[in-house]
C-alpha positions in Angstrom: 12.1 7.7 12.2 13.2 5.6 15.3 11.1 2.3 15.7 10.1 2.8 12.4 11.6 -1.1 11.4 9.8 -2.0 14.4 6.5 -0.7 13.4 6.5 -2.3 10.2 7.1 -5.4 11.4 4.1 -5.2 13.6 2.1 -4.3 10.1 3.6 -6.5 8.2 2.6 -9.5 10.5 -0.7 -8.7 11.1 -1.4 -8.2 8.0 -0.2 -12.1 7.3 -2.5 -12.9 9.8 -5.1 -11.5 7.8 -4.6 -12.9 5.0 -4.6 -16.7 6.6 -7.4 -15.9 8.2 
């Protein structure tokens, strides 16, 4: 699961940016 952390970061901040759309 290499880049795993990294990946979820990615998800985890777009989906903020969603949310303060």
């Amino acid at each position: 699961m290499s880049g795993g952390n990294c990946f979820n970061s990615v998800i985890f901040w777009l989906y903020i940016n969603v949310l303060t759309l």
